[in-house]
C-alpha positions in Angstrom: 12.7 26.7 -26.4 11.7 28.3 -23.2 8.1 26.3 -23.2 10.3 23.0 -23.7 12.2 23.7 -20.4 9.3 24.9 -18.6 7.2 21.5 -19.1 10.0 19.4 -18.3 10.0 20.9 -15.0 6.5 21.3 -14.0 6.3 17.8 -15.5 9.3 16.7 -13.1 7.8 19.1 -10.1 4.5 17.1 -10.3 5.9 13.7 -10.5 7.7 14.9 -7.3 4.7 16.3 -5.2 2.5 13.3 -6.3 5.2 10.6 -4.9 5.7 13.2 -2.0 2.0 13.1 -1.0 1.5 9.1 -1.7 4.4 8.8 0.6 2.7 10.8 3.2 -0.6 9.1 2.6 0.8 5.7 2.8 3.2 5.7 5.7 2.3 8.6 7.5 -1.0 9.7 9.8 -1.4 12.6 7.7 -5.3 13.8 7.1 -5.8 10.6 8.8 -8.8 12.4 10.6 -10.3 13.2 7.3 -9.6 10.2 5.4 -10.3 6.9 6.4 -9.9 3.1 4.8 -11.2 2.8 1.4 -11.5 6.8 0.8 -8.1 6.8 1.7 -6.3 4.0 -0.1 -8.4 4.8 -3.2 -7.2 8.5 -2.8 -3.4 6.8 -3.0 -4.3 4.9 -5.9 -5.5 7.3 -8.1 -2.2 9.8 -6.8 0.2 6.7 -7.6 -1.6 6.4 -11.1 -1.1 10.4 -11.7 2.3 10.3 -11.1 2.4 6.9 -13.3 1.0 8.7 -16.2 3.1 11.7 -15.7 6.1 9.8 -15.8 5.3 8.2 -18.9 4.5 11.9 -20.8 7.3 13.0 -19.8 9.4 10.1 -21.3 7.1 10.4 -24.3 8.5 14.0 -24.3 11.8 13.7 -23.7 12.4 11.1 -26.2 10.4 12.7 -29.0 12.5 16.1 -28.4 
């Protein structure tokens, strides 16, 4: 019972921190120095697609439990 719970919310915590960080990437000059164009928007991609696939694991989860 406890491992249930404790995906659900690293599951949710993740979700969080990856739309967190795409926000921060998208609209914000954050690691702007280290990141630039492509590197960058590829970098947002591939956090946007994380947090896609997350999201649909843990609807997978929650329905099948």
């Amino acid at each position: 019972m406890w491992f249930k719970n404790f995906t659900i919310i690293m599951s949710a915590f993740m979700i969080l921190m990856c739309v967190i960080m795409l926000y921060f990437m998208l609209f914000t000059d954050l690691m702007k120095e280290n990141m630039h164009g492509q590197k960058r928007m590829l970098f947002s991609l591939i956090l946007g697609l994380y947090a896609a696939y997350r999201s649909y694991r843990l609807y997978i989860f929650l329905k099948k439990n």
